[in-house]
C-alpha positions as CSV (number, residue, x, y, z in Angstrom):
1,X,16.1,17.1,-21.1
2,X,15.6,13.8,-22.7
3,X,19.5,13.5,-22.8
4,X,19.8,14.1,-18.8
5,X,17.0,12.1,-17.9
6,X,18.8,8.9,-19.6
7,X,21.9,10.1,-17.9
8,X,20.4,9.9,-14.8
9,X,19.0,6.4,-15.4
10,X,22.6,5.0,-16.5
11,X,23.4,6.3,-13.3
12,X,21.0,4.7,-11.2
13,X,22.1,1.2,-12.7
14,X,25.7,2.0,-11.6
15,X,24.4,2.5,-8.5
16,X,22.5,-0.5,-8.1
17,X,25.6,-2.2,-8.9
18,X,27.8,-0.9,-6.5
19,X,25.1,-1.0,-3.9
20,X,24.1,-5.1,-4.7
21,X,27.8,-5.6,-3.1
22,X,26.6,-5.3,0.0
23,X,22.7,-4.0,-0.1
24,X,20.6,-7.7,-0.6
25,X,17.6,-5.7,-2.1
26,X,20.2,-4.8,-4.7
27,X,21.3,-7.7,-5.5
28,X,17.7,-9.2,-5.8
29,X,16.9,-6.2,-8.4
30,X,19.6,-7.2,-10.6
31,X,19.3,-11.0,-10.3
32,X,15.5,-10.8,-11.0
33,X,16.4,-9.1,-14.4
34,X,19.1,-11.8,-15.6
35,X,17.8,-12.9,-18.7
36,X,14.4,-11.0,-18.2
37,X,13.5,-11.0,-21.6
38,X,14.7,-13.9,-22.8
39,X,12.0,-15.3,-20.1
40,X,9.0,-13.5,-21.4
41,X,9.8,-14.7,-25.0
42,X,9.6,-18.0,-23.7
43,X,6.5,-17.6,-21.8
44,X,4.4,-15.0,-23.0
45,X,2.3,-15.5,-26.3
46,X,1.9,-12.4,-28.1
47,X,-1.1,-13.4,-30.0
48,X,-3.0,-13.6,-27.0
49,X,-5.0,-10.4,-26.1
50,X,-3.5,-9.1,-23.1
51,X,-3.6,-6.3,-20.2
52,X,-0.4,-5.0,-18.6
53,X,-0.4,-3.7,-15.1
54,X,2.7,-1.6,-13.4
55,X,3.1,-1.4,-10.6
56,X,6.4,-0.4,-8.6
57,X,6.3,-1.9,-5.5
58,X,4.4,-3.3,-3.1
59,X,2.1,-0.2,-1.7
60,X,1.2,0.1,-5.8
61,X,0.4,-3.4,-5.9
62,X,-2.5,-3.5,-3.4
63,X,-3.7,-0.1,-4.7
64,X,-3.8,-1.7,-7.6
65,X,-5.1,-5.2,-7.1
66,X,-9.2,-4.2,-7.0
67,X,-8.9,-2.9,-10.5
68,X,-6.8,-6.0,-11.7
69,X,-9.0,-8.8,-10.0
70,X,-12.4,-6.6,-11.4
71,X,-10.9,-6.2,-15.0
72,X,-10.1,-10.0,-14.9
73,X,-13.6,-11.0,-13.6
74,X,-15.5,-8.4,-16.7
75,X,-12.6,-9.9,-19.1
76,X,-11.8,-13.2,-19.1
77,X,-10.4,-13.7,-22.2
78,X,-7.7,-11.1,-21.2
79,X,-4.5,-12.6,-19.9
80,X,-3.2,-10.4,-17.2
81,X,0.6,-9.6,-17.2
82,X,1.9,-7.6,-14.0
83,X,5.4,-6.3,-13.8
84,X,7.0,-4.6,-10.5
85,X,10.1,-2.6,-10.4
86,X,11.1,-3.0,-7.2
87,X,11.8,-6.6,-5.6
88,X,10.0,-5.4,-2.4
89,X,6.3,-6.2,-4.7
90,X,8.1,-8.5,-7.0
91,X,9.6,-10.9,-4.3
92,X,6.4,-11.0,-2.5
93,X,3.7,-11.2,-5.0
94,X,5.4,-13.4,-7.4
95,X,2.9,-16.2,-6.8
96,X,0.3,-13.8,-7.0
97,X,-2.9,-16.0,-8.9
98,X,-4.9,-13.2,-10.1
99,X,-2.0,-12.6,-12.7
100,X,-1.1,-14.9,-15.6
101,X,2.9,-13.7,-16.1
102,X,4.6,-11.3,-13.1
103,X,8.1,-9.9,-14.3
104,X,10.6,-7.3,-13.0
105,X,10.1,-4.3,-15.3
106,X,13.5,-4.0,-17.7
107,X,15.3,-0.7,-16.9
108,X,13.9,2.6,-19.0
109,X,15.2,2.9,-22.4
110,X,14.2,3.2,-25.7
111,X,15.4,-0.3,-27.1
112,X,14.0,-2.2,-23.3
113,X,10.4,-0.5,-23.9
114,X,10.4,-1.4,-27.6
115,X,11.6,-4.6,-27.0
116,X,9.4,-5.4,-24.1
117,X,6.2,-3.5,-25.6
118,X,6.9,-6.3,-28.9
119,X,7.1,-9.5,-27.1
120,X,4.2,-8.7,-24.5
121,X,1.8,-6.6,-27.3
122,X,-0.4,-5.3,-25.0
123,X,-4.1,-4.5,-25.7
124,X,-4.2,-2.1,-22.4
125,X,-1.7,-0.8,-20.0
126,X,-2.2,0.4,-16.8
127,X,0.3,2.4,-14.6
128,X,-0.3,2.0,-10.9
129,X,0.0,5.4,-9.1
130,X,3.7,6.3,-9.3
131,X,5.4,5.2,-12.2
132,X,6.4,7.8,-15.1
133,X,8.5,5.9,-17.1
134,X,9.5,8.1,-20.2
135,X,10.2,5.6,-23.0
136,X,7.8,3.0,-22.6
137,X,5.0,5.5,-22.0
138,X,6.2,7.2,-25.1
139,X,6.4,3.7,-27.1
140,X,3.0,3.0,-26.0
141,X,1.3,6.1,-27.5
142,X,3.0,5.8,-30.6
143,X,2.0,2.5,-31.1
144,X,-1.6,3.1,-30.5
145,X,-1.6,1.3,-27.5
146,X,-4.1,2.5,-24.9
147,X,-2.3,3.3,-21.4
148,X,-4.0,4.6,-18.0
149,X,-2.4,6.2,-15.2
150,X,-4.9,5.4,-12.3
151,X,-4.9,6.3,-8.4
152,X,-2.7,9.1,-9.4
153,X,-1.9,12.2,-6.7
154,X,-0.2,15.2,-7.6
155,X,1.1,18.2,-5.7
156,X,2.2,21.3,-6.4
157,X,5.5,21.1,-5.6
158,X,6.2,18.1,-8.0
159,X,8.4,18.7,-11.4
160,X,5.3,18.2,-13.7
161,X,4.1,22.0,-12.0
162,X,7.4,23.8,-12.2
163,X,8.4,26.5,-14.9
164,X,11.3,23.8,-16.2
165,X,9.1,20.7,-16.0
166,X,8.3,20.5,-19.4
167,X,9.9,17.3,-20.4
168,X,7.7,15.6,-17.9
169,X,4.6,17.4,-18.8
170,X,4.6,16.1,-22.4
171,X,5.5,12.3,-20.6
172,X,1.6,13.2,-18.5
173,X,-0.3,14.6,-22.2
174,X,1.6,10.5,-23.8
175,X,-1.4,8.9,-20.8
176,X,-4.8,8.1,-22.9
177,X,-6.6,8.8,-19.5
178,X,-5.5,9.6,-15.7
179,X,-7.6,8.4,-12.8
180,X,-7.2,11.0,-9.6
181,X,-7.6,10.5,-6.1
182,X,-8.8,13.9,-5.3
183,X,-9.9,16.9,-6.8
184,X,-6.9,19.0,-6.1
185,X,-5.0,16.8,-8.4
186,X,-7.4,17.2,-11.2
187,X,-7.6,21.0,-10.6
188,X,-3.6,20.8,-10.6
189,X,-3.3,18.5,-13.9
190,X,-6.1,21.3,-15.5
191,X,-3.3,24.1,-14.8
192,X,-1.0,22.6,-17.5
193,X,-3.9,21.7,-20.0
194,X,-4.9,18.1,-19.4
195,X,-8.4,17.5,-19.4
196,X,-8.3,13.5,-20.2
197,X,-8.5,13.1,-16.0
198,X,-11.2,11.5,-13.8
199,X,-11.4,12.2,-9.9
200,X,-12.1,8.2,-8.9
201,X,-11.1,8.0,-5.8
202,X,-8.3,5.7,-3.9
203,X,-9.4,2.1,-4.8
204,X,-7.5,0.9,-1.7
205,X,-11.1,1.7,-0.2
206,X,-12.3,-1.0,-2.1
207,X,-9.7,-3.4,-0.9
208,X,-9.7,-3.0,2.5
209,X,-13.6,-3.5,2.4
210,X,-13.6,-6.5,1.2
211,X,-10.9,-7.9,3.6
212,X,-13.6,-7.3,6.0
213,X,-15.6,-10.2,4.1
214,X,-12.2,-12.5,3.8
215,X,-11.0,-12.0,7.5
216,X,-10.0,-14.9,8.8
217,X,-11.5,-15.9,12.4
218,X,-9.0,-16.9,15.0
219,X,-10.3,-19.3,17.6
220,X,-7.0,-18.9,19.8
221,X,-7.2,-14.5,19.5
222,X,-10.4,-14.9,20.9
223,X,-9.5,-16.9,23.7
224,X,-6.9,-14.5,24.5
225,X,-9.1,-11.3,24.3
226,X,-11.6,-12.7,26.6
227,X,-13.9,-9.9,25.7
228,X,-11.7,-7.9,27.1
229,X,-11.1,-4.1,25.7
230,X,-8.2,-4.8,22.9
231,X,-5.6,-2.5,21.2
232,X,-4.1,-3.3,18.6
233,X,-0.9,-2.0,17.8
234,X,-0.3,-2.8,13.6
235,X,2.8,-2.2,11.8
236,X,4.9,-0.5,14.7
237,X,8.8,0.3,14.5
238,X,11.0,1.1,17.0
239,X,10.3,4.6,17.6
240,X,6.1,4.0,18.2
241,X,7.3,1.2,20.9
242,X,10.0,3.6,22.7
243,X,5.8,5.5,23.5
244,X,3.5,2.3,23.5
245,X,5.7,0.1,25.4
246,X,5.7,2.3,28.4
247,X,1.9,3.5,28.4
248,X,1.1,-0.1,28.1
249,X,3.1,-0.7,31.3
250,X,2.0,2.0,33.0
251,X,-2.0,1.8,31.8
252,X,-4.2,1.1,35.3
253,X,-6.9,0.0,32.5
254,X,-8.3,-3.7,32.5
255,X,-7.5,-4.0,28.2
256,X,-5.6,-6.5,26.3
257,X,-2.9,-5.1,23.9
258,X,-1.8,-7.3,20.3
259,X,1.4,-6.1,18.6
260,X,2.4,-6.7,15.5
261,X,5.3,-5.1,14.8
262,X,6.8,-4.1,11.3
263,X,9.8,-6.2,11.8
264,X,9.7,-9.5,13.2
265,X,13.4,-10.4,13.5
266,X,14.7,-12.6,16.5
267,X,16.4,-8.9,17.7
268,X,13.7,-7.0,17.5
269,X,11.3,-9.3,19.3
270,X,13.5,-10.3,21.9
271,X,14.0,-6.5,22.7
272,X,10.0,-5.8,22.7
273,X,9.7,-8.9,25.0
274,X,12.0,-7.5,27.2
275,X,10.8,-4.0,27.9
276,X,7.6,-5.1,28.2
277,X,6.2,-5.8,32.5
278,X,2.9,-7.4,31.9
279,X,2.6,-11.1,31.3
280,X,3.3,-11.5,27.5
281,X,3.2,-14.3,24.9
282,X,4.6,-15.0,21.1
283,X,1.4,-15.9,18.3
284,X,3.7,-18.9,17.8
285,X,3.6,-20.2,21.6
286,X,0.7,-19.7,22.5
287,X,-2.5,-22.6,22.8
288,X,-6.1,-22.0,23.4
289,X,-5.4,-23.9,27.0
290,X,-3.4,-21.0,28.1
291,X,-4.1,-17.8,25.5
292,X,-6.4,-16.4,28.8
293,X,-3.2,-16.0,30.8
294,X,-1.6,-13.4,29.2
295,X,-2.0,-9.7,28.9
296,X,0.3,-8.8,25.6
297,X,-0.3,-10.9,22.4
298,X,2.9,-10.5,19.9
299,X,2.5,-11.8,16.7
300,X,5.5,-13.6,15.4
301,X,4.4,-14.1,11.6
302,X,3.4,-12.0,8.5
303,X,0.3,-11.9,6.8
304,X,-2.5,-12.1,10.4
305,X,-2.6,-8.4,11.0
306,X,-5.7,-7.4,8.9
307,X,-7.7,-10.3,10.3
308,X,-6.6,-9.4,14.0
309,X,-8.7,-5.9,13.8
310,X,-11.8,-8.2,14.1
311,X,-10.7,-8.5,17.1
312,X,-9.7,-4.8,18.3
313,X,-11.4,-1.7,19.9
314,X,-8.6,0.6,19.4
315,X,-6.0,0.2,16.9
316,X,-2.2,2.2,16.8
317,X,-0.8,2.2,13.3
318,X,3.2,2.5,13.3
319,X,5.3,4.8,11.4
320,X,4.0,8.0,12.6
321,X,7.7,8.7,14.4
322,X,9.6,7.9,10.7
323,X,8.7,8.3,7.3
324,X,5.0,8.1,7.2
325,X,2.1,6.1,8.7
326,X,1.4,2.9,7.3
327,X,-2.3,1.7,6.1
328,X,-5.0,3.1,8.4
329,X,-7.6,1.7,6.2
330,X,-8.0,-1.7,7.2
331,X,-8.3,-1.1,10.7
332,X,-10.8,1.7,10.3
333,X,-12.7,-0.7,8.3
334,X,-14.0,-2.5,11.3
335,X,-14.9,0.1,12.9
336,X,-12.7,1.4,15.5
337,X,-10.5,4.3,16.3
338,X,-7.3,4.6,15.0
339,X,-4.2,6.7,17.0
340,X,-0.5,7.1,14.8
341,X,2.3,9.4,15.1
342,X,2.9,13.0,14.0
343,X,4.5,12.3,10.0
344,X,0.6,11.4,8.6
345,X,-0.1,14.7,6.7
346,X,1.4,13.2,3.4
347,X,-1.8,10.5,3.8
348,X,-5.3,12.1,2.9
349,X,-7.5,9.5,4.5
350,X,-5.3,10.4,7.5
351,X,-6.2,14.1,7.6
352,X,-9.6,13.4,6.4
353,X,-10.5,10.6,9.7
354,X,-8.6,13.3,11.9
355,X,-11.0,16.1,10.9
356,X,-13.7,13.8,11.1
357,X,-12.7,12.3,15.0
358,X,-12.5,8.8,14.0
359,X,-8.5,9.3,14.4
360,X,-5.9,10.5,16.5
361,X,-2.5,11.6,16.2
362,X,0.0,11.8,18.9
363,X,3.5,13.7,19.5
364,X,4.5,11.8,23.0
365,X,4.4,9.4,25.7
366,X,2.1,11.8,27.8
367,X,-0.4,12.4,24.3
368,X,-0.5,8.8,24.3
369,X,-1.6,8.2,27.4
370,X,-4.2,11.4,27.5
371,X,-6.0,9.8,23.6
372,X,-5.9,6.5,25.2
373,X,-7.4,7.5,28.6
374,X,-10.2,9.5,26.7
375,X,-11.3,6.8,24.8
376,X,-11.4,4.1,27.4
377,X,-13.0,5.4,29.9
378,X,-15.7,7.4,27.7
379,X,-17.9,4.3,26.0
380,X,-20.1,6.6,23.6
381,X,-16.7,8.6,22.7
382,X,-14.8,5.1,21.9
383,X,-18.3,3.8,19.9
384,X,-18.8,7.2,17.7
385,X,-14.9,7.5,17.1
386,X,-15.0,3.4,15.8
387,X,-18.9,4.6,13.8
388,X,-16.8,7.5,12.4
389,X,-13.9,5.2,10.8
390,X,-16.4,3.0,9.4
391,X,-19.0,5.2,7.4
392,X,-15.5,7.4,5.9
393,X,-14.7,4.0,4.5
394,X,-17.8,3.2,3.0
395,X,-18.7,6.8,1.6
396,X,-15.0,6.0,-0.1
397,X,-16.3,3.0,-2.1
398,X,-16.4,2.8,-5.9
399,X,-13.3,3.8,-7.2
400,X,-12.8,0.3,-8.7
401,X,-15.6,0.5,-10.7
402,X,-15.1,4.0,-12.0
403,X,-12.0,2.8,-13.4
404,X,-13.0,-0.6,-15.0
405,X,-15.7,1.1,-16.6
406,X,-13.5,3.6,-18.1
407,X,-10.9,1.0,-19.5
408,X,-13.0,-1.7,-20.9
409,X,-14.7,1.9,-23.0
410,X,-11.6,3.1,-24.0
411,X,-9.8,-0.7,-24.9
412,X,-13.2,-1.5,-27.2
C-alpha cells in the first residue's frame, strides 16, 4: 500500500505541473517550494526549542490559530514554526505575527520529511484537522518526537473505517494524541483500537468569540444602518444572489441589506450592482455625508465582514447552493439568526443551530422570502432565534484550553 500511496503522490506533482501552465494557484504551489529547504537552513536555528504547526490551508489555519496564539502565550521560549500546504493559507497568512518562520510544507516523502524534520527539530508537532501525511508522521514517531492531531472529524465512510484501510490506520495509531470534535468520532476511532483521543470540541468557537472583543466599530456602517433592521448577507456566490437579489427587491420591509460577497472582482460587482433596484452604494464610495441615502451597502474589500455583524439583525451565509456553507460562527456570535442554503449537513454547528432554531436553511426564492417574512415581522421570534445563536456559541467554548493543557503535559 505504501508503494501506491507514493505513486499517487508522484502523480499529484505531475499534475501540479501540468496544471501550473495555465492554473495560477499552481504555479504559486510550485514557486513557493523553489529552494524551500535551502530557506529554512538559512533561517531556522535548530537548537532553538521549537513547536511545528500544519496546517493545510486556510479553513485549518483559523481552526488552528486559538491553540497556536494560547501555546505561544503559556510558552514563550518556544519559537513557533507554521507550514501550509496549499498557497490559499500560505499566500494569505505569510505575514502572520503570531508565528516565528511560515513555510510551504515540502511534498511527502521519506527523504523531504527526514530532511525537513532535521533542520526544523521540533520539540512538538501539531497537525491541524486534515492533514495525514504518511512519511513525516511516520518520521516523527520514530524519532520520539511528540505529534497531535487536533480538531479532528471522522466519518464512517472515510478509508481509515474500511476493511482495506489498513495502511492508513497504522498512519492514525503513529499520532501520540488526537483531539475530536465530537463524540461520534471518538466512538468511531475506538472501533479500530485507538484510545489515545480526547472529545475537545471545535476551537473555532474560541476564535470567533473573541472576534467579538476585536471587532472593529465602523462610524460610516452605522450611519448607513440608521437603526434600521440590517441583513447581512456574508460570503455569498453567485448562486445565493440569483435568491437574495430578487427577495431583496421585492421585500415591502423597511430593512437595510450589507453584502459582502465571496468574490469581489470588477465582474462580479458590476453584475450584483446591476440586478439590484433599490438605491445601492460600494464600501469604497461611500461618506458618512451621504451613507443614510442608500438602501444596499456592498462591500468592496476583504477582511470587514466579521466586524459588520455588529451591525446586523439577520445574517445569510453564502455557499449553501455549491459546495458547503461557509463560517456561521462568527455571525451567530453576536447574536442573531443565521439563514444559508441546502449543502450545510457536512457542518455540525450547522445542524446543531438548526435543531436548536437559531438557524435556517432555505431551498428557494419563495423559502427565502417565507424565513425572512417570519422573522421580521415577529420581534420575540427574531430576538430568541439571535439568543439561541449566541448561548450555542458560548456553551462551545474551551476547546483551546483542553488542548494546550494536553500538549504542554505530553511535550514536558
Amino acid at each position: 500500500m505504501r508503494l501506491i500511496y507514493d505513486l499517487g503522490l508522484v502523480i499529484y506533482r505531475m499534475s501540479i505541473r501540468i496544471a501550473s501552465i495555465f492554473n495560477d494557484k499552481a504555479r504559486l504551489w510550485l514557486k513557493g517550494r523553489e529552494n524551500l529547504f535551502a530557506n529554512i537552513l538559512k533561517q531556522v536555528n535548530p537548537q532553538e526549542k521549537i513547536a511545528w504547526f500544519h496546517c493545510a490551508s486556510l479553513g485549518e489555519f483559523e481552526q488552528g490559530r486559538p491553540v497556536i496564539e494560547a501555546f505561544r502565550k503559556q510558552n514563550p521560549e518556544c519559537k513557533i514554526l507554521l507550514t501550509f500546504f496549499s498557497p490559499s493559507g500560505y499566500e494569505i497568512r505569510k505575514n502572520y505575527n503570531g508565528a516565528d518562520y511560515i513555510f510551504y510544507l515540502p511534498m511527502d516523502s521519506k527523504r523531504n520529511a527526514e530532511k525537513f524534520i532535521e533542520f526544523i527539530n521540533p520539540s512538538v508537532v501539531v497537525f491541524i484537522k486534515y492533514e495525514f501525511w504518511y512519511h513525516y508522521i511516520q518520521t516523527l514517531n520514530n524519532k520520539n518526537i511528540p505529534v497531535y492531531l487536533i480538531s479532528a472529524n471522522f466519518r464512517s465512510t472515510q478509508i481509515f473505517f474500511k476493511r482495506y484501510g489498513g495502511f492508513f490506520r497504522n498512519l492514525l495509531k503513529f499520532f501520540t494524541y488526537i483531539f475530536v470534535q465530537t463524540s461520534s468520532s471518538k466512538d468511531l476511532l475506538s472501533t479500530i483500537g485507538l484510545n489515545n483521543i480526547s472529545v475537545a470540541g471545535d476551537t473555532r468557537f474560541d476564535r470567533v468569540y473573541s472576534i467579538v472583543k476585536q471587532a472593529n466599530r465602523l462610524p460610516v456602517v452605522e450611519k448607513f444602518k440608521q437603526n434600521k433592521t440590517t441583513i447581512i448577507v456574508g460570503s455569498s456566490w453567485k448562486e445565493d444572489e440569483e435568491i437574495l437579489i430578487p427577495c431583496l427587491n421585492q421585500t415591502f420591509h423597511d430593512v437595510k441589506w450589507i453584502i459582502a460577497p465571496h468574490e469581489i472582482h470588477e465582474e462580479n460587482l458590476s453584475r450584483i450592482i446591476r440586478n439590484i433596484n433599490k438605491r445601492i452604494v460600494r464600501y469604497s464610495e461611500m461618506s458618512r455625508e451621504n451613507a443614510s441615502d442608500f438602501d444596499v451597502l456592498l462591500i468592496d474589500n476583504i477582511g470587514m465582514l466579521s466586524s459588520l455583524y455588529y451591525y446586523g439583525d439577520i445574517a445569510y451565509i453564502g455557499g449553501g447552493f455549491g459546495k458547503g456553507i461557509h463560517n456561521i460562527l462568527e455571525a451567530a456570535t453576536f447574536g442573531i439568526p443565521v439563514i444559508f442554503g441546502p449543502n450545510f449537513k457536512k457542518f455540525h454547528e450547522a445542524v446543531e443551530l438548526i435543531n436548536q432554531e437559531g438557524a435556517f436553511s432555505i431551498r428557494s426564492f419563495e423559502e427565502l422570502m417565507n424565513t425572512l417574512d417570519t422573522l421580521l415581522q415577529n420581534q420575540e421570534l427574531l430576538d430568541t432565534a439571535g439568543k439561541i445563536a449566541k448561548k450555542f456559541i458560548e456553551n462551545s467554548l474551551g476547546a483551546t484550553n483542553i488542548i494546550v493543557e494536553k500538549l504542554v503535559t505530553k511535550k514536558s
